[in-house]
C-alpha positions in Angstrom: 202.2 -46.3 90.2 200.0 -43.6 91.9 197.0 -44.6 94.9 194.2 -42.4 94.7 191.3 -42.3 96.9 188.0 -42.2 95.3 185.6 -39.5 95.5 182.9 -41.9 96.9 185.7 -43.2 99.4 186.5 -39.6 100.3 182.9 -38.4 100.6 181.8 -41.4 103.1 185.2 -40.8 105.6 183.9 -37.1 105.4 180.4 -38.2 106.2 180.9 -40.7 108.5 182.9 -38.7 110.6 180.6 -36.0 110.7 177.9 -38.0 111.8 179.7 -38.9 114.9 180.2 -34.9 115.3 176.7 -34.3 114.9 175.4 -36.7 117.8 178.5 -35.3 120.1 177.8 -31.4 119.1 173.8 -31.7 119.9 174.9 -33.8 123.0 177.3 -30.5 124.2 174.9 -27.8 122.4 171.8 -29.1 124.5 173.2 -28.1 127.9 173.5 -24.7 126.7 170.1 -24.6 124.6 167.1 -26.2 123.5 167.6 -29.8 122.3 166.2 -29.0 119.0 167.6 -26.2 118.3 170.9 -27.6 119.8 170.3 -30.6 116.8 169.5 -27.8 113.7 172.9 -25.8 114.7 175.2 -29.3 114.9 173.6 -30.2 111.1 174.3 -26.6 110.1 178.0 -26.4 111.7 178.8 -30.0 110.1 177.3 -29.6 107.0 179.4 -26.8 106.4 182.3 -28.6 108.1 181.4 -32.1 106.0 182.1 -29.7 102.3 185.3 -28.3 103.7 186.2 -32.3 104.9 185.4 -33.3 101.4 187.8 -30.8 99.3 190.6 -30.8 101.8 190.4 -34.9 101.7 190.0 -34.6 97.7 193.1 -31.9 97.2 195.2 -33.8 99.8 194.7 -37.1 97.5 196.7 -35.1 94.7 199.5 -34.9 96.6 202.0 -37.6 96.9 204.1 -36.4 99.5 204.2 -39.4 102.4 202.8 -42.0 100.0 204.8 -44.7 99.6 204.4 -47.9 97.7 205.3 -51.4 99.0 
């Protein structure tokens, strides 16, 4: 018996997660510039950073190494 994630499980770890980046990289950013464009780079950075979350989350769910049923 194989556990697989779902994509919709996969995507909302991925998004979640990046959310809390997003408020914590415009919080940092905003020392160093303007608060708004501090808050247009974080969305850029994680958007990018949310895709690449998603397909390493997805391929890692095809590998079984570490998995263990109980």
């Amino acid at each position: 018996m194989r556990i697989y994630e779902t994509k919709i499980r996969s995507f909302l770890k991925a998004t979640t997660f990046r959310g809390i980046e997003i408020t914590i990289d415009s919080f940092l950013l905003s020392f160093f510039i303007e608060t708004h464009i501090a808050i247009i780079l974080a969305f850029i950075i994680e958007g990018i950073c949310l895709l690449a979350h998603y397909l390493f989350e997805r391929i890692w769910n095809k590998i079984d190494y570490g998995r263990r049923l109980y």
